[in-house]
N, C-alpha and C positions, 0 to 999 in steps of 0.2 A: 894558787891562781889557776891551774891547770885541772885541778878538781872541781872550781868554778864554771870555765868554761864549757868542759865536759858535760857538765851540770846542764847549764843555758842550754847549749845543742840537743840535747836530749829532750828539752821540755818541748823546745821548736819542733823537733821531728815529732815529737807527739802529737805538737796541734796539727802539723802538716797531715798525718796520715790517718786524723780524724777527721782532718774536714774531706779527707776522699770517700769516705763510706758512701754508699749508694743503695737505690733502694732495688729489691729485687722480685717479680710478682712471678708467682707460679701459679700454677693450674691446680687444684687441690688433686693429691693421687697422683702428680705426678714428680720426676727427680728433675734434682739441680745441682748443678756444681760452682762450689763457689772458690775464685779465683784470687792470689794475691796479686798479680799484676806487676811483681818488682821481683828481682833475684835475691833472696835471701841469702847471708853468707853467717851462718853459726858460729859462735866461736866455742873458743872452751868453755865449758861449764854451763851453757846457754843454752833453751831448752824453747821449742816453737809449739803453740798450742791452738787450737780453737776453741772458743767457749762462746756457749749462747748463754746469754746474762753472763748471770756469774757463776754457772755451770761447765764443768770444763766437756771436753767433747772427745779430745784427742790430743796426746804428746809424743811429740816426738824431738828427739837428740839425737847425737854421737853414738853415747853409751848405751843409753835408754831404747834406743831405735823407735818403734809404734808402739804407743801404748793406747784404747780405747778404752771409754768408757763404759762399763758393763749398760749402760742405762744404752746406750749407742750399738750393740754389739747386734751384728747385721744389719744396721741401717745405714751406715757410711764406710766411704771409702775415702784412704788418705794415699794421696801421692809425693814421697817422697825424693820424685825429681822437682816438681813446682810448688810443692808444698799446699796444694788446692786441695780441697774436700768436697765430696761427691755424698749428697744428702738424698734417702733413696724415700717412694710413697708417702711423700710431704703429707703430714695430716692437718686439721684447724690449730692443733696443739703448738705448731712447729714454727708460725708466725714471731717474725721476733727478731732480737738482734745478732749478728753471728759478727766475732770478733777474728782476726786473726795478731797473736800475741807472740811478740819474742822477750823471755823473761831471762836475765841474769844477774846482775848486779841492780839492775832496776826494769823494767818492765814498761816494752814498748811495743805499739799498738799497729801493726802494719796496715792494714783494711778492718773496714768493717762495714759491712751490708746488714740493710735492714730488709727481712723477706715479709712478705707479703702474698697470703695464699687467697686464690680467688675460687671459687666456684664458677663455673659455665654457667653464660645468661640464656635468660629463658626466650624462645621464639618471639620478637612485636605482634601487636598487633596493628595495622593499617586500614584505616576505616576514613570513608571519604563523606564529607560533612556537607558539600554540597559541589556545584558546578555552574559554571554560565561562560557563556559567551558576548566578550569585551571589545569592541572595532577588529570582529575577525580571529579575538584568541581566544582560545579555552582555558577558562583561569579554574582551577582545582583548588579546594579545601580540602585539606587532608589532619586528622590526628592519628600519633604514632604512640603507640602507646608499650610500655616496660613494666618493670621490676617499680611499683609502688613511685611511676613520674609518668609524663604523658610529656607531648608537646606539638601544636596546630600549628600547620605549616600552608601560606596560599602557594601554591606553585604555578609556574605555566610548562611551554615545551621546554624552557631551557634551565628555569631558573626555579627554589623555592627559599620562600622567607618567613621565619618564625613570628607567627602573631600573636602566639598563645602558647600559656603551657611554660614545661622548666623543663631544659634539658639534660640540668644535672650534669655530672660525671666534666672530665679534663685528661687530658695526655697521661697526666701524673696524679690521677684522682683515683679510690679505691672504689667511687659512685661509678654505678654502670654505667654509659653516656649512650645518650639517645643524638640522632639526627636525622634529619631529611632534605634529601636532595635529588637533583634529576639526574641521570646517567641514562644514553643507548633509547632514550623514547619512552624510559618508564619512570614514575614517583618510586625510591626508596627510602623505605624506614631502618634503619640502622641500628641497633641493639650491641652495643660491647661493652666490654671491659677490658683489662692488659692482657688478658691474658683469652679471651673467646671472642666472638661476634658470631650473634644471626640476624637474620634479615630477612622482612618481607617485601616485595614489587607489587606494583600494578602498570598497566600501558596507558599512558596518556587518551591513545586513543579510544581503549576501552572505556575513561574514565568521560569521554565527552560523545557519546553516540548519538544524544540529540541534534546534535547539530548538522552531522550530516544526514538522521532520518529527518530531521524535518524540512531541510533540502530534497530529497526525493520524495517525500509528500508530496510537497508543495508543486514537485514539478509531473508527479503524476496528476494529482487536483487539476494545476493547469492544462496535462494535454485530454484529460478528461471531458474539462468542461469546456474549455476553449477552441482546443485545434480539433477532436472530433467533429463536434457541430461543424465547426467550418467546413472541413473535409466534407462532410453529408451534405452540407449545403451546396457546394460547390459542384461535387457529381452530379447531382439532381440536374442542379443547371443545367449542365454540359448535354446530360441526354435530352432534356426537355430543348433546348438549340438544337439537336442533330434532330431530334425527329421534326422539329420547326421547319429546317428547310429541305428533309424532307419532302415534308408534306407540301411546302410552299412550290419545289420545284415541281413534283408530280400536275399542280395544278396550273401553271403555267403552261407546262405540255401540254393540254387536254385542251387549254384555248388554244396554241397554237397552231395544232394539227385535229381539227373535228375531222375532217372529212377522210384523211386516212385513218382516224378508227375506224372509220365507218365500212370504209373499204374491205379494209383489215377485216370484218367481222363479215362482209356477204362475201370474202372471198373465201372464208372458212368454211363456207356453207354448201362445197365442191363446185364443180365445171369448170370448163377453160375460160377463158377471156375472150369478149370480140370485140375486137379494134373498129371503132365506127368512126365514121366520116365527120362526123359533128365537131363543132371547135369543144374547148373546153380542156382543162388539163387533166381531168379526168373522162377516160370512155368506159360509154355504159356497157355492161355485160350481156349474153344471151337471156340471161336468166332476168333480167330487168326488162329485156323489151318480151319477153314473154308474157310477166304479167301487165303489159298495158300496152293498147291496142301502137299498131304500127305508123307512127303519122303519115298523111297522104302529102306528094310532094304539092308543092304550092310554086304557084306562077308569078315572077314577082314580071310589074312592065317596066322595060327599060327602053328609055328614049334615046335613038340611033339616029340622030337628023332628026328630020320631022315623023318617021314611023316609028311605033311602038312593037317592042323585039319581047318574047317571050323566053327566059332561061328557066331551064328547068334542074331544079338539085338532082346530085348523084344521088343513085339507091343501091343497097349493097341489096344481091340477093344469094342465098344460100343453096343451091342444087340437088334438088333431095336423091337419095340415096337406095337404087333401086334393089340391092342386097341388104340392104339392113331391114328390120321391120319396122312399124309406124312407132316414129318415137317424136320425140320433144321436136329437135332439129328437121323432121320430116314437113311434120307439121307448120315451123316455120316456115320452111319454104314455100308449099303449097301457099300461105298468105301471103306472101311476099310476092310472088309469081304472079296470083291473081290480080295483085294490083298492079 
């Protein structure tokens, strides 16, 4: 009964510590250590090994202490504090399942990982298929393209969504997996696998430049063709107004002052001024009664009662000037005197 039970328990701990095996990806060219995760306790005559397939790798015991496999000898290391193995320049060859065994009486299976050696993926490529503009957003097409998959993605500022294409690959796939998404204001193409990733960007903005040069087109065009002319139109006016009234005031003046231009211009023509006795608001000058003869005074009759009274107008006469020689002003006098 008790070789029975012993029995049972042993098959159970088998299943249990097979279904823990896990898978493991490495870089190819580079190491791994692989772990049992539980405290093993040896007993007598019981003997801990690693084996890929059903090639052994490494023993170790009590008695025995480390024994390696000549086919192994420099490629791993064995720790016989945790019983872990350390697998050194993983090659394609090295893919596979790695066990860890405690065998004595019957042979039981602590861990076992399945490794999986990848290769570094190759740089995407990101190529934009077209563009436009949507009530105001820049909507991008983009394909990303890998290792023998591609996949089209529309994107805007924040968001992109696969339309096209296969992006292959999962968390826990050996397929590279491609993806596209927006981060920081750029479209990125995504390229990994477990164990690398590259990647190429582009900026949003870069990917949408029409739209804002044909905004500054547009708005050069319009101050080109629109608000230029105006402007030209519009100065024109303004000087064509000023010299307007201008000219409008100048001729105003000229009616409503003739007669001092006229002044204006015989009195530029030198001599003094002489105040004469005649009404008027302007008096005539020497030089005016010079050229035309001196009026003679005139007798007007004015009726005083029944007698008629003669008044006679004042005459200005000028006293010629016995020091000076015969000039203009002598001359007047003399006429003036005589009458």
């Amino acid at each position: 009964m008790g070789t029975y039970l012993h029995f049972t328990i042993s098959i159970l701990l088998t299943f249990i510590h097979q279904a823990e095996s896990s898978s493991v990806f490495v870089l190819k060219g580079q190491d791994v250590r692989l772990d049992v995760q539980e405290n093993v306790q040896l007993k007598e005559f019981e003997v801990f090994k690693w084996s890929f397939g059903t090639a052994n790798i490494v023993r170790y015991s009590d008695t025995l202490s480390v024994k390696v496999s000549s086919e192994y000898n420099n490629r791993v290391e064995f720790y016989k504090g945790n019983f872990s193995l350390l697998l050194k320049n993983l090659q394609e060859g090295d893919s596979g399942p790695y066990t860890a065994v405690v065998s004595g009486e019957k042979e039981n299976t602590i861990i076992a990982h399945q490794l999986i050696l990848q290769e570094r993926v190759e740089p995407p490529v990101l190529t934009v298929d077209s563009n436009s503009t949507i009530n105001g957003t820049c909507i991008v097409t983009v394909t990303c393209r890998g290792q023998n998959t591609s996949v089209t993605s529309s994107c805007n500022s924040s968001t992109c969504s696969q339309v096209g294409g296969e992006s292959r690959g999962a968390e826990t796939s050996t397929v590279p997996l491609l993806s596209v998404y927006v981060a920081g204001g750029s479209i990125i193409c995504n390229h990994s696998n477990q164990v690398s990733w590259a990647s190429e960007s582009k900026e949003i903005v870069e990917l949408c430049p029409m739209k804002s040069d044909q905004g500054e087109k547009a708005n050069y065009n319009y101050a080109l063709t629109v608000v230029a002319p105006v402007c030209v139109v519009g100065f024109l006016t303004l000087i064509g107004f000023v010299l307007w009234l201008t000219q409008n005031k100048r001729g105003k003046d000229d009616v409503m002052n003739p007669v001092s231009d006229r002044t204006s211009e015989n009195g530029q023509a030198g001599g003094e001024e002489q105040v004469s006795p005649g009404p008027g608001p302007t008096s005539p000058t020497i030089y005016s009664m010079v050229g035309h003869p001196q009026p003679q005074p005139v007798d007007h009759p004015t009726l005083v009662g029944d007698q008629p009274t003669h008044e006679d107008l004042p005459m200005t006469t000028m006293p010629p000037k016995t020091s000076m020689p015969e000039s203009i002003y002598a001359m007047v006098g003399k006429k003036t005197s005589k009458l």
